[in-house]
SEVOVEX-467867 format. One record per residue (C-alpha): x, z, y; residue number from 1. Coordinates in steps of 0.1 Angstrom, whole numbers, plus 5000, padded with zeros to 4 digits. Example, Ala and Ser with C-alpha at 12.3 -4.5 7.8 and 13.67 -1.06 7.14 Angstrom:
BEGIN
+------+------+------+------+
|    x |    z |    y | resi |
+------+------+------+------+
| 5123 | 5078 | 4955 |    1 |
| 5137 | 5071 | 4989 |    2 |
+------+------+------+------+
This chain:
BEGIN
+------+------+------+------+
|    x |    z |    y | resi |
+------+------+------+------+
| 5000 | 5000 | 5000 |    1 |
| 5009 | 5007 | 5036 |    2 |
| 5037 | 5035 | 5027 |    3 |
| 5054 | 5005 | 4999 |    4 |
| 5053 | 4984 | 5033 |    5 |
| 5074 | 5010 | 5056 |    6 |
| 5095 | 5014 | 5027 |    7 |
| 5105 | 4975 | 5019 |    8 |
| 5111 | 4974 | 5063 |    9 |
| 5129 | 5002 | 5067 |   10 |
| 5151 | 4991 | 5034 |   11 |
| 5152 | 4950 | 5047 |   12 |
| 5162 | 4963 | 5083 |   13 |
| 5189 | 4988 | 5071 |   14 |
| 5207 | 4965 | 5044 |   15 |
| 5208 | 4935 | 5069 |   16 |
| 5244 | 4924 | 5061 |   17 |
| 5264 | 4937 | 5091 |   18 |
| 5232 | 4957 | 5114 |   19 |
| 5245 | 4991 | 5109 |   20 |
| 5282 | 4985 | 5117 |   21 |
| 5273 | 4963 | 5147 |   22 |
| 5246 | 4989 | 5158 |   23 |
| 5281 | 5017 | 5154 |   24 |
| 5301 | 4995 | 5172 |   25 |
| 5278 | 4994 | 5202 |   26 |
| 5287 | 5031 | 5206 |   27 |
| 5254 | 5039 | 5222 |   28 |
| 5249 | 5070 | 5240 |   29 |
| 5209 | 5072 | 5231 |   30 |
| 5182 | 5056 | 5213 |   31 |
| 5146 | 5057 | 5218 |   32 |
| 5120 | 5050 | 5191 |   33 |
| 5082 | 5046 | 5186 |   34 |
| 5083 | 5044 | 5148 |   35 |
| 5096 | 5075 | 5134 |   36 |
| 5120 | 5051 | 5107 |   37 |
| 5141 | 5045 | 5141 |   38 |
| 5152 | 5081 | 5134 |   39 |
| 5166 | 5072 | 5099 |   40 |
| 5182 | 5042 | 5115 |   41 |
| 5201 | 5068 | 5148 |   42 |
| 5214 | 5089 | 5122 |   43 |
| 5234 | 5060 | 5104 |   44 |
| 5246 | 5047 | 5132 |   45 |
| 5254 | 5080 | 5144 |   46 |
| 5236 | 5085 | 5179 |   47 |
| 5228 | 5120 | 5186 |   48 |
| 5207 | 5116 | 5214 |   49 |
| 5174 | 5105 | 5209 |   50 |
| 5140 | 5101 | 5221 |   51 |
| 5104 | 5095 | 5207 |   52 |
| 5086 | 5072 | 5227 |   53 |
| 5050 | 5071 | 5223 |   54 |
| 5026 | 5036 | 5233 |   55 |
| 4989 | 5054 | 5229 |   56 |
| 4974 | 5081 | 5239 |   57 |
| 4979 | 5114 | 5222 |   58 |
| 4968 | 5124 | 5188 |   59 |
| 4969 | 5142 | 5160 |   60 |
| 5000 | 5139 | 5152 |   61 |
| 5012 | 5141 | 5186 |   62 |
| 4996 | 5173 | 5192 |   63 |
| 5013 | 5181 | 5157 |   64 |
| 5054 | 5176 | 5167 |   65 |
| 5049 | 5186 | 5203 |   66 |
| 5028 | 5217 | 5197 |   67 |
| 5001 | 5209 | 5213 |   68 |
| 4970 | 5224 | 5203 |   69 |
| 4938 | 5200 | 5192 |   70 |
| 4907 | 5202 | 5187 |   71 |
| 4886 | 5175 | 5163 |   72 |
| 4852 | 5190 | 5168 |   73 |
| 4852 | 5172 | 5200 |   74 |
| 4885 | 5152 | 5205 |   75 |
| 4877 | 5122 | 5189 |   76 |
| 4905 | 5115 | 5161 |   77 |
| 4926 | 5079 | 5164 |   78 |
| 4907 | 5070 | 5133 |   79 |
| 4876 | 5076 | 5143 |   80 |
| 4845 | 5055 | 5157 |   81 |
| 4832 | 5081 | 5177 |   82 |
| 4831 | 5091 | 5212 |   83 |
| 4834 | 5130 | 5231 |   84 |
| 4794 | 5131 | 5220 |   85 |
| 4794 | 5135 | 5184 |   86 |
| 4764 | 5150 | 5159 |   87 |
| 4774 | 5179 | 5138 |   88 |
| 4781 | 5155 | 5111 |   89 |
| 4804 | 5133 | 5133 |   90 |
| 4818 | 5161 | 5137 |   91 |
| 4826 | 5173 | 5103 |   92 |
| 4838 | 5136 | 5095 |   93 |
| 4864 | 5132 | 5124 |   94 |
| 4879 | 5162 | 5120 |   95 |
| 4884 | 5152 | 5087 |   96 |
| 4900 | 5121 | 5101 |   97 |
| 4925 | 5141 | 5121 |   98 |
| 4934 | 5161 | 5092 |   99 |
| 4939 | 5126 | 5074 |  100 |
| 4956 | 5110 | 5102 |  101 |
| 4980 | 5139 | 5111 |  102 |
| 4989 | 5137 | 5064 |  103 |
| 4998 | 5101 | 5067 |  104 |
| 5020 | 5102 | 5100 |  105 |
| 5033 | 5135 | 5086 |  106 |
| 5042 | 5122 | 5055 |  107 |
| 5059 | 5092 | 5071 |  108 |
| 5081 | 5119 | 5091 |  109 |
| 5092 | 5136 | 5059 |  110 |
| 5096 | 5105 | 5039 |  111 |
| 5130 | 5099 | 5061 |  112 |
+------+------+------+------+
């Protein structure tokens, strides 16, 4: 599925003949990444400064790494359909969403 996918890019991008010692021989100072495989990538090359970059609004899984607190009973989740007026069901349902969406993303993170 979608986690095989990651997998086969992460593995194409960091066998490329040649990427990871060019990448070193840049010498970069930082490195900024949406995708959290970026991360696996800095750490081969060596760059110890890093940043996440992030191109949506929060979720989550945002709230998840920076701490922040959420709240899915009204907050719709990034996998939901629903707006900030949700029934008690849609309510039950997207917070189940957020519980998904923060696995998968989490998941991703511990994979590297």
């Amino acid at each position: 599925g979608q986690n095989l996918n990651i997998i086969l890019t992460y593995l194409a991008t960091v066998n490329f003949p040649g990427l990871i010692d060019q990448l070193r021989a840049e010498k970069f100072d930082a490195a900024i990444s949406e995708d959290p495989v970026g991360f696996g990538i800095f750490t081969m090359v060596g760059i110890e400064k890093t940043a996440w970059a992030i191109s949506f609004a929060n979720s989550e899984f945002t709230d998840f790494i920076t701490q922040m607190p959420s709240a899915p009973s009204y907050v719709p989740s990034i996998l939901s359909e629903y707006g900030d007026r949700m029934t008690f069901r849609q309510r039950i349902l997207n917070t189940i969403y957020s519980f998904v969406w923060r696995h998968v993303m989490k998941t991703r993170i511990e994979w590297l």
